[in-house]
N, C-alpha and C positions, 0 to 999 in steps of 0.2 A: 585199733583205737580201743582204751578203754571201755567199757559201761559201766555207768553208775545211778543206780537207781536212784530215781526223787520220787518229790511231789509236786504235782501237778501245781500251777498257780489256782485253777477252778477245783483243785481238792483242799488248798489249803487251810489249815485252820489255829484259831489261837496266835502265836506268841509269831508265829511262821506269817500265816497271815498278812500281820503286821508290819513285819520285814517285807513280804511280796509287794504290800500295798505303796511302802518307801522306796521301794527300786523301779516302780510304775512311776510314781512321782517326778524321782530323782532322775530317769530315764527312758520312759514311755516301755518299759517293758521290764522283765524279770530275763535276763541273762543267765545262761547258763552255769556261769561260774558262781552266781547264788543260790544257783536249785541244784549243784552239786552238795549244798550244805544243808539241803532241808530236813534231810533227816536227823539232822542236830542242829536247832536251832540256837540253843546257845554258842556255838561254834562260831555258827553266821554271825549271832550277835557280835562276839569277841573279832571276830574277823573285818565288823564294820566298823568296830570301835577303834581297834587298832588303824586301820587304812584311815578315818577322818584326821585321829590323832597325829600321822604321818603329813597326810596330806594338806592340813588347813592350820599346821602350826605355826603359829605368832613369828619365828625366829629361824635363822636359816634360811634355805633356798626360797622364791617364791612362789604362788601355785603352778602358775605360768612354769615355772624350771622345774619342779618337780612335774607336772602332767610333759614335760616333754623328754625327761628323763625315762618316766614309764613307757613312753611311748619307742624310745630308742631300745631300751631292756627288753619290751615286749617284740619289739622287730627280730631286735641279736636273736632272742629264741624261739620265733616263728611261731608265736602267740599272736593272737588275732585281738585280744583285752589288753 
């Protein structure tokens, strides 16, 4: 398995932060797949901007059919997110 370095949620700070404090919110915790991006936090940004705009779009499938979309994509490749 890969390593990839982060940052800690108790080291982070500024704009990162910020995002840690939202995925504590949004999830009671910071996930892995977020603290893969903490070393670019603009990334994370773009990465959560796109997944909302996906996710909570007005038109097309519902959230309902897309979270269970993800959930079948994420099985097929033995992703645990």
């Amino acid at each position: 398995m890969p390593w990839i370095r982060t940052i800690a949620v108790d080291e982070a700070s500024g704009k990162l932060k910020l995002h840690y404090d939202a995925a504590i919110r949004r999830a009671g915790r910071v996930y892995s797949i977020v603290r893969s991006m903490s070393l670019a936090p603009a990334v994370l940004e773009a990465s959560m901007k796109l997944y909302r705009a996906i996710m909570f779009a007005p038109e097309g499938l519902t959230r309902r059919q897309r979270e269970m979309v993800a959930v079948v994509v994420s099985s097929v490749n033995r992703c645990h997110y």
